[in-house]
C-alpha positions as CSV (number, residue, x, y, z in Angstrom):
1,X,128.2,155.6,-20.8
2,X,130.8,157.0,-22.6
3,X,134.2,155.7,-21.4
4,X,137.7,157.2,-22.4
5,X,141.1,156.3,-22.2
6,X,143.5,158.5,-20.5
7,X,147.7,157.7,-21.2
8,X,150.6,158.5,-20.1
9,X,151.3,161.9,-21.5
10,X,154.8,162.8,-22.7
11,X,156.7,164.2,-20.1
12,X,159.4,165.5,-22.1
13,X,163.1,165.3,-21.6
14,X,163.7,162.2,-23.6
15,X,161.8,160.1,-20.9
16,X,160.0,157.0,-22.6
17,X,158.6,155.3,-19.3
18,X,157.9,156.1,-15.9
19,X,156.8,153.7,-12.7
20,X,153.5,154.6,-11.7
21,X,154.4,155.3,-7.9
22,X,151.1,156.1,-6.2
23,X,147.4,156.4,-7.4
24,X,146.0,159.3,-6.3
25,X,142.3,158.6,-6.8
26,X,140.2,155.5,-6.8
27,X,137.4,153.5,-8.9
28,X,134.3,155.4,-8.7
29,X,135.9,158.8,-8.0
30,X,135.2,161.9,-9.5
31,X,137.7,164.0,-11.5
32,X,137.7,167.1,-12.9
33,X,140.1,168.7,-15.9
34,X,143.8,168.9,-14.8
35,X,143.4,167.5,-11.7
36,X,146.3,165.1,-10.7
37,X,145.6,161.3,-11.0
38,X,148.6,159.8,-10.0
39,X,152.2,159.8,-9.1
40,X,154.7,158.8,-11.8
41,X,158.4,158.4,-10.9
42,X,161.1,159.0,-13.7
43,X,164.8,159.1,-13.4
44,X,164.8,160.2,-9.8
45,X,162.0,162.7,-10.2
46,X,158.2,162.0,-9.5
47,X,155.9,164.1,-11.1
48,X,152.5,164.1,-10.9
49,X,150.2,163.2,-14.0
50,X,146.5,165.1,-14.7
51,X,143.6,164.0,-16.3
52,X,143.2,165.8,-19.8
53,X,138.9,165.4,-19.1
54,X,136.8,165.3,-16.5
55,X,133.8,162.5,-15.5
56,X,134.1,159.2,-13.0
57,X,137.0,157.0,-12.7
58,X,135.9,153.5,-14.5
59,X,138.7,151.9,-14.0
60,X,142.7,151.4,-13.2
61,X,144.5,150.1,-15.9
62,X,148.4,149.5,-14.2
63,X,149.4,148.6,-11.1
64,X,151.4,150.7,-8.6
65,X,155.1,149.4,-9.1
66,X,154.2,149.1,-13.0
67,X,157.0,150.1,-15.5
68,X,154.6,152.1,-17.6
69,X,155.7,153.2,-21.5
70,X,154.5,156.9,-22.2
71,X,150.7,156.5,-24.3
72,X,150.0,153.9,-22.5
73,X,146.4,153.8,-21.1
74,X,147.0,154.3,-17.5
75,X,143.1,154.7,-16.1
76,X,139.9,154.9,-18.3
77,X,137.1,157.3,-17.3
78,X,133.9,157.7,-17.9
79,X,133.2,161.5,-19.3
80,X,129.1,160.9,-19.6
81,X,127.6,164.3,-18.5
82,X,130.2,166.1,-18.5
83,X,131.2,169.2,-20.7
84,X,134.8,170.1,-19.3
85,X,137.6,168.4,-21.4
86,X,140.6,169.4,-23.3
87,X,143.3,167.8,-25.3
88,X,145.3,165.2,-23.8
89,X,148.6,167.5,-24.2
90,X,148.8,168.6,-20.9
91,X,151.9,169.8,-18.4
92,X,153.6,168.3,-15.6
93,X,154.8,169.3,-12.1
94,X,156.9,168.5,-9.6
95,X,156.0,167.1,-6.7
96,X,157.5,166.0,-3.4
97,X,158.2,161.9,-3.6
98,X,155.4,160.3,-1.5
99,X,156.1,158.5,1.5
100,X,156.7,154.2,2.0
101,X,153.5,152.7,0.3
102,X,151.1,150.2,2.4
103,X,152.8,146.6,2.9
104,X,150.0,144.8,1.3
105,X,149.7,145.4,-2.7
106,X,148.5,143.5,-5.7
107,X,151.2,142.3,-7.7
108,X,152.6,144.1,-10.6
109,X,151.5,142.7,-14.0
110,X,153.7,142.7,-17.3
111,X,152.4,145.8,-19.6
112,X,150.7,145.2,-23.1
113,X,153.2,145.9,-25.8
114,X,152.0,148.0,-28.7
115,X,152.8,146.8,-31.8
116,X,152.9,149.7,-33.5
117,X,156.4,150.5,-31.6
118,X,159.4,149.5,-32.9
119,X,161.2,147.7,-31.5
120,X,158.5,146.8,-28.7
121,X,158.4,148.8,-25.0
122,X,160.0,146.7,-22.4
123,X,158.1,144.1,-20.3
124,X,157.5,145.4,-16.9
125,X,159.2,141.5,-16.1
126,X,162.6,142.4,-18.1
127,X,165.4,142.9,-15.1
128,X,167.2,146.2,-17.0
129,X,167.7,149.4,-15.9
130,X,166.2,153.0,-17.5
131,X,169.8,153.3,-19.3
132,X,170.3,149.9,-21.1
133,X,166.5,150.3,-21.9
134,X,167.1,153.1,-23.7
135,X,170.2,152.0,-25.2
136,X,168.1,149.0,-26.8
137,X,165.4,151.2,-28.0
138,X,168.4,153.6,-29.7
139,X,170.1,150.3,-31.1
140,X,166.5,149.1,-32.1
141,X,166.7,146.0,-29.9
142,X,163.7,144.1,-28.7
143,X,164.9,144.1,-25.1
144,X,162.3,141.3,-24.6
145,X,164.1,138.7,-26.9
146,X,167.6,139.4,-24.6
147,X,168.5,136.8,-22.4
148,X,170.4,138.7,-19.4
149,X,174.0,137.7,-18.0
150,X,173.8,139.7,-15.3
151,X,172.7,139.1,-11.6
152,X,169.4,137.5,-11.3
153,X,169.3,137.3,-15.3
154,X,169.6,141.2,-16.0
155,X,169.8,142.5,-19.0
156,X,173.2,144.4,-18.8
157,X,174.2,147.0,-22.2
158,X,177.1,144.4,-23.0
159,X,173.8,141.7,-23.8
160,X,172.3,144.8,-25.2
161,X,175.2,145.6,-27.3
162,X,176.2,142.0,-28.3
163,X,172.8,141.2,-29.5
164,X,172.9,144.8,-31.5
165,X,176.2,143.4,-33.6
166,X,174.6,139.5,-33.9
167,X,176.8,138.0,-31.3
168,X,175.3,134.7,-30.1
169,X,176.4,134.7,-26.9
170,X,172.8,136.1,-26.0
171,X,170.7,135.2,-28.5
172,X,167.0,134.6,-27.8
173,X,166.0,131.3,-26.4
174,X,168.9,131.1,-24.0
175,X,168.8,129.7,-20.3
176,X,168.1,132.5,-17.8
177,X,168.9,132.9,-14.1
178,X,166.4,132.9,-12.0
179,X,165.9,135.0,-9.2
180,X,166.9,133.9,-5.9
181,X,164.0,133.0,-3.7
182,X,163.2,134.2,0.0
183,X,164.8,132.4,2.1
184,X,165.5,133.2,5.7
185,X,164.9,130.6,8.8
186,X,161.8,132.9,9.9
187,X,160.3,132.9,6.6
188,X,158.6,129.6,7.1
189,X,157.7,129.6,11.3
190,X,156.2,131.7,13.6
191,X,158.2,134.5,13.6
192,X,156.5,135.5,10.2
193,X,154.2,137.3,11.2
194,X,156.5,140.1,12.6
195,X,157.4,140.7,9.3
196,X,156.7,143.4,7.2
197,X,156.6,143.4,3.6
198,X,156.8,146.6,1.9
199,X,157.4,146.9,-2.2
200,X,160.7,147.8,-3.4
201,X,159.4,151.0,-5.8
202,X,160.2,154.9,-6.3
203,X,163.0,156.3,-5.5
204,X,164.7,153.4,-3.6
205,X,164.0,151.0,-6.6
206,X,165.9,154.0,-8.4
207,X,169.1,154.1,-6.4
208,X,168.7,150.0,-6.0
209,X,168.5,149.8,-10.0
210,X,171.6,152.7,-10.6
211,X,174.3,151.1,-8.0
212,X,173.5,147.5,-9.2
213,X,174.1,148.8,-13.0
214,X,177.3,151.1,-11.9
215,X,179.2,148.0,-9.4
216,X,178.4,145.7,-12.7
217,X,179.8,147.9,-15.2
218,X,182.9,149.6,-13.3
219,X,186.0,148.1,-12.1
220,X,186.6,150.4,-8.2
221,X,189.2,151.3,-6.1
222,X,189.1,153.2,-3.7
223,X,192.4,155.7,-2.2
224,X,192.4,156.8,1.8
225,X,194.3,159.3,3.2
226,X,193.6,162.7,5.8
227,X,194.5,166.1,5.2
228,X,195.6,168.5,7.5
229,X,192.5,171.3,7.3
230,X,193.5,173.7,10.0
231,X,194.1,176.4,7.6
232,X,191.2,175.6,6.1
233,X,189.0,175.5,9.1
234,X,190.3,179.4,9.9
235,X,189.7,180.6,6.7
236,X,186.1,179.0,6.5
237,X,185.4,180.8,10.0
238,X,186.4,184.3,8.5
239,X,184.2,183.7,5.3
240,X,181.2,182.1,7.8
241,X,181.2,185.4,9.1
242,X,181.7,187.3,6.1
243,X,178.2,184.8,4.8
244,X,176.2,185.7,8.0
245,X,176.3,189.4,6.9
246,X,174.5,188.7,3.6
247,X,172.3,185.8,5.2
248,X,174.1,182.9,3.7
249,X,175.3,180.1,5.4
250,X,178.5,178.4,4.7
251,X,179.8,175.2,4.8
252,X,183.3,173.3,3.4
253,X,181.7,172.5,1.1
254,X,182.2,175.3,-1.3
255,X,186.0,175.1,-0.9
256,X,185.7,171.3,-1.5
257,X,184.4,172.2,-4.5
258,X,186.8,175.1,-5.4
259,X,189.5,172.6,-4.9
260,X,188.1,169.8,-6.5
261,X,187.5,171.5,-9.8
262,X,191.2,173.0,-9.6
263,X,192.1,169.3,-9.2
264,X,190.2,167.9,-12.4
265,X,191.9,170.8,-14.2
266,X,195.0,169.7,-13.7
267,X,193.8,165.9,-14.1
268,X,191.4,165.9,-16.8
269,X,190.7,162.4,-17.1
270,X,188.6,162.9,-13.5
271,X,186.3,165.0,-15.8
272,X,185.7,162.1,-18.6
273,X,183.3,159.5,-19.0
274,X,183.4,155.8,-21.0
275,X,181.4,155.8,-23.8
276,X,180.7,151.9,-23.9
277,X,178.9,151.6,-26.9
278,X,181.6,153.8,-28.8
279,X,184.1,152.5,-26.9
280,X,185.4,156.2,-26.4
281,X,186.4,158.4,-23.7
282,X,184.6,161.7,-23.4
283,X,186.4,164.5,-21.7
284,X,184.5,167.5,-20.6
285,X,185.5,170.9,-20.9
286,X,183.0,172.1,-18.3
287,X,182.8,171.7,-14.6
288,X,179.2,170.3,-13.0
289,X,179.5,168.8,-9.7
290,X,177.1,166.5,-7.5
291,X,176.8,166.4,-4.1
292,X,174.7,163.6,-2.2
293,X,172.0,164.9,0.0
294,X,170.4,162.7,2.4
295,X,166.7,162.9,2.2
296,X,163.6,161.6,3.7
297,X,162.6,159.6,0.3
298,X,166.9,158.1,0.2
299,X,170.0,159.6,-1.4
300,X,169.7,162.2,-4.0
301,X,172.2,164.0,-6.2
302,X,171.5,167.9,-6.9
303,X,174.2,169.1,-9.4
304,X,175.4,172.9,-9.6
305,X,175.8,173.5,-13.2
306,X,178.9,175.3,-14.0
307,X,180.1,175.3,-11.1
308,X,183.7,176.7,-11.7
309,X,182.1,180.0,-12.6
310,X,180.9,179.9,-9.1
311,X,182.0,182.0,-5.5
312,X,182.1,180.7,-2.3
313,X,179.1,182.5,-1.5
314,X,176.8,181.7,-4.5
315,X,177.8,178.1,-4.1
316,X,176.7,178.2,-0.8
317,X,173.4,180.0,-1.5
318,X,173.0,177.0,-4.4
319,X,174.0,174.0,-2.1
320,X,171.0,175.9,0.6
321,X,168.5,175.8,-1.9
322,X,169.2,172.2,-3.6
323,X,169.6,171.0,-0.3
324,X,166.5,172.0,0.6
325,X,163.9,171.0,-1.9
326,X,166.2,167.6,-2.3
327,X,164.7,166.9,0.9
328,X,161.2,168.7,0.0
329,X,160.9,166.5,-3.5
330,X,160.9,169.3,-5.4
331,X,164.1,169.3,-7.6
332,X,163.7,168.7,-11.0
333,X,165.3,166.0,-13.5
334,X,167.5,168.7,-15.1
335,X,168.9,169.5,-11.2
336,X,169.8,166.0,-10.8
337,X,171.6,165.2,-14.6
338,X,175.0,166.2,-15.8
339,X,177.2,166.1,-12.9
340,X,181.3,165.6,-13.9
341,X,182.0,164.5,-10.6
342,X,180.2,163.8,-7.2
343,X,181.0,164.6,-3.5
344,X,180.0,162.7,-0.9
345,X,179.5,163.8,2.9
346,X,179.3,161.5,5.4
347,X,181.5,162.8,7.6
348,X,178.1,165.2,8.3
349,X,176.5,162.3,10.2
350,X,179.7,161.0,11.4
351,X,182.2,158.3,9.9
352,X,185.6,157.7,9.1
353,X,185.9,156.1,6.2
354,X,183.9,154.4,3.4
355,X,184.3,153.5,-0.1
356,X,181.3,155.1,-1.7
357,X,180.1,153.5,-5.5
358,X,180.8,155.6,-8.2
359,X,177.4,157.6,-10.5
360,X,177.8,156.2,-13.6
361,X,178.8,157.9,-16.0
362,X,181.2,159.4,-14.0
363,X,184.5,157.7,-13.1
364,X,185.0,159.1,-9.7
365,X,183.4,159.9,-6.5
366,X,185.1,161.9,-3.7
367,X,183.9,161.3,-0.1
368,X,184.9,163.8,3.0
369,X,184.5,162.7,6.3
370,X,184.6,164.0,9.7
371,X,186.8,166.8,10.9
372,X,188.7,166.0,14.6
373,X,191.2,167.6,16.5
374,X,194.7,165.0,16.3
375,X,197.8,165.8,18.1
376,X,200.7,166.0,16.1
377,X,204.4,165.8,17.7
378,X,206.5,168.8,15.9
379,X,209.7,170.5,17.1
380,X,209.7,168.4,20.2
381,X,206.1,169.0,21.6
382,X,202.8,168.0,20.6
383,X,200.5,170.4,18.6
384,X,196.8,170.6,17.9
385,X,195.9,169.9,14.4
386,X,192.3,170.0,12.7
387,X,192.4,166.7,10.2
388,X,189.8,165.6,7.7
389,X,189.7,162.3,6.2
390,X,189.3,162.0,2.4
391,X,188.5,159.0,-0.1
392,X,188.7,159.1,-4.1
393,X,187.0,156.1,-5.8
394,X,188.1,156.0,-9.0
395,X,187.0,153.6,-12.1
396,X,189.8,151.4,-13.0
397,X,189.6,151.7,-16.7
398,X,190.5,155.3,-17.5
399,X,192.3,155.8,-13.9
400,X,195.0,153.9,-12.4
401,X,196.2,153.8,-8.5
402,X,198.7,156.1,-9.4
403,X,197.0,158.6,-11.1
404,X,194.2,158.4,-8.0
405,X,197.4,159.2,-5.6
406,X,199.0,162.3,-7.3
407,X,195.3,163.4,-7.7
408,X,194.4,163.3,-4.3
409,X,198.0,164.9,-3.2
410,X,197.1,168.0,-5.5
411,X,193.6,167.9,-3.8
412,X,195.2,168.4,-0.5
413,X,197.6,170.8,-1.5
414,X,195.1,173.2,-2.2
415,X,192.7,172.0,0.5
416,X,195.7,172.6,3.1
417,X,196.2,176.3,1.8
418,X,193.6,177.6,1.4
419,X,195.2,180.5,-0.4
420,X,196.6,178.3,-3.1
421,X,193.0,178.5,-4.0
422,X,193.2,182.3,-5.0
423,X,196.1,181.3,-7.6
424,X,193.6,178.5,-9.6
425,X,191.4,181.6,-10.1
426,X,193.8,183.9,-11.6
């Protein structure tokens, strides 16, 4: 019986871990040479993982939910009497996210460290998300030693960071919070058994860990106001048109953007970021814009790279085709990094308002909502007008309310004529 290890494989783009999302074959299976072994989730993106040789699965070394540092042994096979194999180096593809795991699942189990890394991987235990996990691995901190401050005793950068500079006020040894248990009157009586537990993992433990990290870290506000979009809603008609012709649809979207950008132009600090460990402010000098796309497996981000070099049209063709292998799992981590500034939709599903959370690093997110018809008393009779409500939430430490307010006034300027939009371009 000869019995071989199969790891993680380096995925590339900087990723150092991924959560093992889904096992894709079981003990006792067969496997042959680049077939894919399981589902591995990293920054948003699941790919799946192959097995450089070929023989019977022997055995399954992490858990699903497992945090899992890249060369780690994932599964062990046994290759006896079989002659296909080839070097671990392998490639990865994209896959679609898989759907809600069973409710029933073995427990994840804290990782081996190896102790030839330095400092040592992360516990799969350590409450920190992907971004202050690298930051202690740049800062060579053994994130394991750091007693978290944050909710439910996270690690937060600021533990990361004091503990980087030998500030005591997180030095090893130091009382922890503990998570909160279950509690909820049904927990304990009858009713429990119409309860369904179902692990927290993929891509909603993503978006869980990201908007926990970002309303820890930035100080929000959020600015309401509607628009008057009437001119707007002509002008998109004639250019839906225009769009049919070539087979691309339209939506506002593409002059939300136009506008937006025009906007940050004129505001740069909208297209800046906080460099916390450097305590500097990082302005951009190129325009890439996210835009939240509901999706079977939760909320994505697809970003349009460049997008100020963009027309109406091939920013509509771009939002099509993001849009539609967001929801088909297919976008890749580079198509979901880099954005300057995200829009939000809801007024697609309907809404009036909200007060969306920022994507950290970014230090504003701007949410549309729902266009309606309002009648508006002028020169002594009511008129018809098309109005669109907007929000900007902004991060209180580079933008303040008054900056936010002439900001979203030169937003609807341009959104309100339409033609002001020609002039930004010239």
């Amino acid at each position: 019986m000869a019995v071989e290890n199969v790891n993680l494989p380096d995925i590339g783009e900087g990723v150092t871990e991924g959560e093992m999302v889904k096992w894709l074959v079981s003990v006792g299976d067969s496997v042959d040479v680049d077939q894919p072994v399981a589902e591995v989730m990293t920054d948003k993106a699941t790919v799946e993982v192959p097995s450089p040789i070929a023989g019977t699965v022997a055995e399954l070394v992490v858990n699903e939910g497992d945090i899992v540092p890249i060369e780690t042994v994932m599964l062990k096979v046994d290759s006896s009497g079989s002659s296909s194999s080839k070097p671990a180096e392998t490639k990865t593809e994209a896959a679609p996210t898989p759907s809600a795991p069973a409710p029933q699942a073995a427990a994840p189990v804290a990782m081996a460290t190896s102790t030839n890394i330095q400092p040592p991987v992360a516990d799969s235990k350590v409450l920190a998300t992907p971004s202050t996990r690298r930051l202690a691995r740049e800062l060579n901190v053994d994130i394991n030693s750091v007693s978290g401050s944050g909710l439910a005793g996270r690690v937060t950068r600021d533990d990361v960071l004091a503990l980087s500079k030998g500030a005591g006020a997180v030095a090893a040894g130091a009382p922890t919070m503990k998570l909160p248990e279950f509690n909820v009157p049904s927990f304990n009586s009858s009713n429990a058994q119409e309860e369904e537990r179902v692990p927290l993992r993929g891509i909603r433990r993503k978006i869980a860990q990201q908007m926990q990290m970002t309303k820890q870290i930035v100080p929000h506000f959020t600015l309401m106001d509607e628009a008057n979009v009437t001119e707007l809603y002509k002008t998109r008609a004639k250019v839906k048109a225009i769009g049919a012709g070539y087979g691309v649809k339209v939506t506002y979207l593409p002059f939300i953007i136009k506008a937006l950008i025009a906007t940050m132009r004129e505001f740069p600090m909208f297209n800046s970021s906080i460099d916390d460990a450097a305590e500097e402010i990082v302005y951009k000098k190129y325009y890439n814009i996210g835009f939240a796309a509901d999706t079977p497996q939760g909320l994505l981000v697809p970003v349009i790279k460049n997008a100020d070099k963009k027309t109406i049209l091939q920013l509509s063709q771009e939002i099509t085709d993001l849009s539609t292998r967001a929801r088909a799992g297919k976008l890749s981590m580079d198509e979901m990094k880099g954005a300057c500034l995200t829009i939000t939709n809801i007024g697609s599903v309907g809404g009036t308002y909200a007060t969306p959370i920022i994507n950290h690093p970014e230090v504003a997110i701007l949410g549309m909502y729902k266009m309606v018809d309002k009648p508006v008393f002028m020169d002594g009779k009511f008129k018809a007008q098309k109005v669109m409500n907007y929000t900007v939430t902004c991060d209180h430490r580079i933008i303040d309310g008054a900056v936010a307010a002439n900001f979203l006034n030169a937003f609807f300027k341009r959104i309100e004529n339409p033609s002001h939009l020609l002039l930004d371009m010239i």
